[in-house]
N, C-alpha and C positions, 0 to 999 in steps of 0.2 A: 707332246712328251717325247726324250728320245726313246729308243729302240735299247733294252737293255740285256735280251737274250746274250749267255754266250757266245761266241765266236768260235769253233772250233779249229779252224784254218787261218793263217796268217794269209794276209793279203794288201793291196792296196785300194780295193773299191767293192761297195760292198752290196749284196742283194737278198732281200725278202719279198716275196711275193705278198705275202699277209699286211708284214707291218710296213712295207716301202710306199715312196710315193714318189710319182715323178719329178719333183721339182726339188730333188733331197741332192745332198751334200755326195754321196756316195758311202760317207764314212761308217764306223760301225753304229755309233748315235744315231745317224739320219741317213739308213739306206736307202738304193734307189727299190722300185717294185717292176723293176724290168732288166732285161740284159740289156733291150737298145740304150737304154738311159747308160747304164754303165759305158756303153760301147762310146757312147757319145762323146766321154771326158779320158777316157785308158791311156792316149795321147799322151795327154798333158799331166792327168794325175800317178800313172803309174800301172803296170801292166799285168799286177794278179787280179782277176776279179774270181769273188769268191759267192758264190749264189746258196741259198737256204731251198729246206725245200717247198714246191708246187709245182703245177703245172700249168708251165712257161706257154701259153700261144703267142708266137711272136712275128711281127711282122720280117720282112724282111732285113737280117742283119750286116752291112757293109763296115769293112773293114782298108781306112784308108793311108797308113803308116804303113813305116819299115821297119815298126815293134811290133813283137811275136807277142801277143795276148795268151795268156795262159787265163784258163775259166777252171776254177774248182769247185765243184761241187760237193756241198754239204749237206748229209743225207740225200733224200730221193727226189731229184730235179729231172723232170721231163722238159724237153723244149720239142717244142710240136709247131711244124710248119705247116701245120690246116692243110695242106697239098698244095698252096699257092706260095707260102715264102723260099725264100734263097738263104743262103749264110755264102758274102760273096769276100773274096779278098782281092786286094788289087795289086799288093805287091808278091809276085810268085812264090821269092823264097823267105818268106819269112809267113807261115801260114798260124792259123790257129791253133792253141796246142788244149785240148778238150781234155777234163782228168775226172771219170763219173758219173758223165753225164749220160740218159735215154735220151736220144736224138731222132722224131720221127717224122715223117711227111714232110720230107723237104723237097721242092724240085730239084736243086742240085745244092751240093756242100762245096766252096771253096776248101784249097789245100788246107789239109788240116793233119796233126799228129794227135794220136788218140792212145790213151789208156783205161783200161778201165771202165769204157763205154759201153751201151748197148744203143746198134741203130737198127731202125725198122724203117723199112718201107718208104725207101730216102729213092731219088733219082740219082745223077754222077754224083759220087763222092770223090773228089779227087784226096787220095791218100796217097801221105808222105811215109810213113811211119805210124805205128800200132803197137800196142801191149796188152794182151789181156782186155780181148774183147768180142763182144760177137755180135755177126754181121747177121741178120734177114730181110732176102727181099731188097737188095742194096746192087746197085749198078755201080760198080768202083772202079775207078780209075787209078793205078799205079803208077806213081811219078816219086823220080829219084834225083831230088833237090835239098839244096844248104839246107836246113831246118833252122836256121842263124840262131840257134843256139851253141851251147861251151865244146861240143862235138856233133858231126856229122852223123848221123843215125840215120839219115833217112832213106829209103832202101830195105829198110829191116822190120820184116813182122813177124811176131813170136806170140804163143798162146793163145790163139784166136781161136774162134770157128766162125767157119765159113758155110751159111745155110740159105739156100736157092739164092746164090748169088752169081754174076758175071764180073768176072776180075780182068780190066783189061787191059795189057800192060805192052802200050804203045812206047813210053817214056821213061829211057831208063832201064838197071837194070833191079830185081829185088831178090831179097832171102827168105825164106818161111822158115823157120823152126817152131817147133812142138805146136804144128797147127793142125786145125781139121776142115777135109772138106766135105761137106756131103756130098749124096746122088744126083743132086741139083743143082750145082755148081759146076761152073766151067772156068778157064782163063784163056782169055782171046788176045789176039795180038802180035807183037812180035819183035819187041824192044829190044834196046842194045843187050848183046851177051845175053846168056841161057840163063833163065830162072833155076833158085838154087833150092832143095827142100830140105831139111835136114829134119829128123824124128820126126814128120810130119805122116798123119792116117787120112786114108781117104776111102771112099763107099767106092762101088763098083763102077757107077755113074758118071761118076767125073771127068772130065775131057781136060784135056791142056792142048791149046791150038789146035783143036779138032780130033786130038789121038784119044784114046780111052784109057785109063791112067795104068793099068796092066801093061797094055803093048808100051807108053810112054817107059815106063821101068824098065822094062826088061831091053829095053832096043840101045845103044848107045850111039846111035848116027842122029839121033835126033838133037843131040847136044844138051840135053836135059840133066841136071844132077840132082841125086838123090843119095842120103848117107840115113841109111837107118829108117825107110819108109819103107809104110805095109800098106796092105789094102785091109780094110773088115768089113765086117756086111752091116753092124749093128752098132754105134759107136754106147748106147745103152745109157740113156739122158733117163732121168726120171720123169722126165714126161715130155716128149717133141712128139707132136701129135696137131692135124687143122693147118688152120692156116694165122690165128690170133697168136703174138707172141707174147699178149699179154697174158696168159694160159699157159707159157711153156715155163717148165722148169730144167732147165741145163745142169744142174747139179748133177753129180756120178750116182749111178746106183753101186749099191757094195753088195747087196743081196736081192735075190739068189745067185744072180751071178754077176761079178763083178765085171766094171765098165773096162773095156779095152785102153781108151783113153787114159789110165793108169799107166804108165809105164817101169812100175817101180822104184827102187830108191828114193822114195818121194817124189819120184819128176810127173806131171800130169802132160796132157796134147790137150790144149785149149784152156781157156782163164779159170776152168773152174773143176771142182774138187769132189769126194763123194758126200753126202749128205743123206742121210734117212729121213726121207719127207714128212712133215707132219700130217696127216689127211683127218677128211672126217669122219671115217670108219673109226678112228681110234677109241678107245673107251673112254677120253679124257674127253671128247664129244658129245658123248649118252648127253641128252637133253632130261632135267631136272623134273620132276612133278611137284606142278607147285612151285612157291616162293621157296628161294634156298632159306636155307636156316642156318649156314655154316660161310664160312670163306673158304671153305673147302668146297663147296657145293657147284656142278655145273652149271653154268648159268646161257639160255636162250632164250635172249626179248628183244620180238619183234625180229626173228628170224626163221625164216625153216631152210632145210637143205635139201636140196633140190638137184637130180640128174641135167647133167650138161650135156643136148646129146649131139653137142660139135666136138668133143672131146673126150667122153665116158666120164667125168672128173665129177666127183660131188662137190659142189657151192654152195654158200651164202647167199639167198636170197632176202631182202626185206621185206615183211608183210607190208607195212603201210611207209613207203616212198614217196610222198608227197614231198615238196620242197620244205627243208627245214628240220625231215625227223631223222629219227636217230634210232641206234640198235645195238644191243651190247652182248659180247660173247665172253665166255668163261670158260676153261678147261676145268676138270676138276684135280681138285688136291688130295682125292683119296688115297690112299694105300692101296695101290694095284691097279689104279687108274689114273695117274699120272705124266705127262706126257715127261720124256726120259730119251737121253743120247744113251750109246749101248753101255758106256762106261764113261769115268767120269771125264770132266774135259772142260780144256780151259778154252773160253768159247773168243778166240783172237781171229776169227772166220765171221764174216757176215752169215745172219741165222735167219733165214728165208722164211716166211710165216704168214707171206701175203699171197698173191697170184691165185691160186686156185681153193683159196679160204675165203673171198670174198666176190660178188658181184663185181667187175671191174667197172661199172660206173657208178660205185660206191668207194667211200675212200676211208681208211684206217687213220682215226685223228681223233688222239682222247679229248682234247678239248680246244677248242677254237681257237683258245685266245693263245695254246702252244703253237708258234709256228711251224715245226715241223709234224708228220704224220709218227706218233707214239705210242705205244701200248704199256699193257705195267705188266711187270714181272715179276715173282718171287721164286726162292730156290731153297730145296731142303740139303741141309747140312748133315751129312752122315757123320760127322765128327761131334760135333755136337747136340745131334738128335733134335732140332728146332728148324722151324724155318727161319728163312734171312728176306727181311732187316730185321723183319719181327714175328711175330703171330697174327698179328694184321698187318702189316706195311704190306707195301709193293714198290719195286725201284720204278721209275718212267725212264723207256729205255727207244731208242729212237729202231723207226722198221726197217728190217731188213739190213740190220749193222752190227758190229761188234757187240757185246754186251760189257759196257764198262761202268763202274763206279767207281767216284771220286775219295779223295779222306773224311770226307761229313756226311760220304753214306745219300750220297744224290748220285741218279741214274745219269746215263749220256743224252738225253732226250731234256731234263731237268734243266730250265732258265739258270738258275744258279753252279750248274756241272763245273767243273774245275779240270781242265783235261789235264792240265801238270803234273795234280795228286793222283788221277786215276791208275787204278788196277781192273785185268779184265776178271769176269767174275769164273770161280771154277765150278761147277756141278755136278751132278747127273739127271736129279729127276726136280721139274720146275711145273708153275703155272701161269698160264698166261692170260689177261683180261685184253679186250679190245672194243672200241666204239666206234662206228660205223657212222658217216654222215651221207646223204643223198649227193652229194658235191662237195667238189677242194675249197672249200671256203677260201 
């Protein structure tokens, strides 16, 4: 049968891990259930590949043209190199261009431009270029080549953080703006021309060629420039903590005391924004007695929560993890137990509600046969005093993303979604349902 989910991204080759198969067309009808298969035909069929979400264990990916591959990620696409594969390219300047993607355990990354990403625990990265991303645990390589795209960008990283990383910038010269480094990051090396940093923050820690980022500042014989950079002690994550980044939450805290990385007028240092975490202290957590009797009612089956003591962080455990069960969580929709942003808001921000609400080898996925990982959501309407859609509906809204619904009142997560009609949803106070599988199906 073909494939008849949505499409959210325009592309020319197309991937599902769920519903693909190797031996498919690429197209939206008959995608492939792998990047290599895509990689295989990019050539010849055309150079956006557009991936759905799972998680990708891939062999090793070779890249053998002088077309720059552009891979988009739709919803939440991990590509995990086991610690044995590569992502290799052969022709220098024309590299990967990643938009979304988690990228982990890889021995090394050929040049690549990156937006949008998070990598972990990768060997050399060779980077061209970055936008709003963040690095752990990443050995990078800085090189400053054609990107053969419509401009030269490459050279340029803006809004990143940089966390226990070595930046080494042999090749080339680069720019940082609105970036961050932790105390665990260094930049080695000694490339053409002086690295440039502009609004960028760094921990006390940080070295550049050996200097410590204080004496680097303040000395001008070193050739170093800097236009607008501080040092802070805390950059004030809502949760960077261990060494798992599947655990960390990078969002800003706002309260008690607001993140440094703020820089006002809107501008932020690194990809991301403040956020009031959701945790499981909240009262929309209280666990139920008994079968609910409302839809308003909290709901924990086949859950309890459990101290994490690599992190301090309350989770999600499942009682019975056998292969195949399942576990479902509910906020409650009471009146004064609600979970709620502090005022109302049009939610055009990915809304985090995974990471340290669940086991991480447990995966949030209402129901199988959606291919992406989804939850349902409903929202009360202070205008008209009812919930939305209904008094019982719930939109299906995909994790960790905008919250959008289309003109027929179907979530972004929903097979039939219409991204053309959609409008993002505005609230304040919401509930959220979620189902839990032992494995990414």
């Amino acid at each position: 049968m073909p494939y008849t989910d949505t499409w959210i991204n325009t592309g020319d080759i197309f991937v599902t891990q769920k519903h693909g198969n190797q031996t498919a067309l690429g197209t939206q009808l008959d995608p492939f259930d792998s990047v290599e298969g895509a990689m295989g035909i990019f050539n010849t069929t055309g150079n956006i590949i557009v991936a759905k979400s799972g998680h990708y264990i891939t062999s090793t990916i070779t890249k053998i043209s002088s077309i720059v591959p552009i891979l988009q990620a739709e919803g939440n696409v991990l590509l995990d190199g086991d610690g044995s594969s590569q992502i290799i390219q052969t022709y220098a300047r024309y590299p990967y261009i990643f938009k979304g993607f988690i990228i982990r355990n890889y021995l090394n990354i050929g040049a690549v431009d990156l937006e949008g990403c998070q990598l972990y625990n990768n060997g050399d990265v060779l980077l061209v270029a970055s936008r709003n991303n963040s690095f752990y645990n990443c050995q990078v390589t800085l090189e400053h080549r054609n990107n053969g795209g419509p401009t030269d960008i490459s050279g340029l990283h803006r809004n990143n953080n940089y966390l226990n990383c070595t930046l080494d910038r042999t090749i080339g010269w680069c720019v940082f703006r609105f970036s961050f480094f932790d105390e665990q990051s260094s930049i080695t090396g000694g490339g053409t021309g002086a690295p440039t940093f502009e609004n960028c923050l760094f921990q006390p820690g940080f070295t550049i060629e050996g200097l410590p980022i204080q004496e680097a500042m303040d000395s001008a014989e070193h050739g170093f420039r800097f236009t607008d950079c501080h040092v802070i002690s805390d950059p004030l994550f809502n949760h960077y903590a261990g060494n798992d980044p599947e655990k960390f939450d990078l969002t800003l805290q706002y309260r008690p005391e607001r993140s440094p990385l703020y820089r006002g007028k809107g501008l932020y240092v690194g990809p991301h924004k403040f956020a009031v975490p959701i945790t499981l202290d909240h009262p929309a957590f209280n666990s139920a007695a008994g079968s609910p009797s409302s839809i308003e009612d909290p709901v924990f089956d086949n859950l309890t929560i459990v101290d994490d003591a690599s992190t301090g962080l309350k989770i999600l455990r499942m009682d019975n993890d056998t292969p195949g069960s399942t576990a479902s969580l509910r906020s409650s929709g009471r009146i004064g137990e609600r979970l709620s942003f502090e005022k109302i808001k049009t939610v055009t921000e990915p809304v985090r509600i995974s990471g340290q609400f669940y086991y991480p080898d447990e995966f949030i996925d209402t129901d199988i046969q959606v291919n992406q990982p989804s939850f349902k959501l409903r929202y009360y309407d202070e205008e008209q005093s009812q919930w939305m859609p209904n008094a019982t509906g719930w939109y299906e809204m995909i994790v960790n993303s905008t919250w959008q619904v289309d003109a027929n009142g179907k979530g972004n997560a929903d097979p039939a979604f219409e991204v053309s009609t959609a409008n993002f949803i505005t609230c304040k106070e919401f509930q959220i349902e979620m189902v839990f599988n032992t494995v990414n199906p």
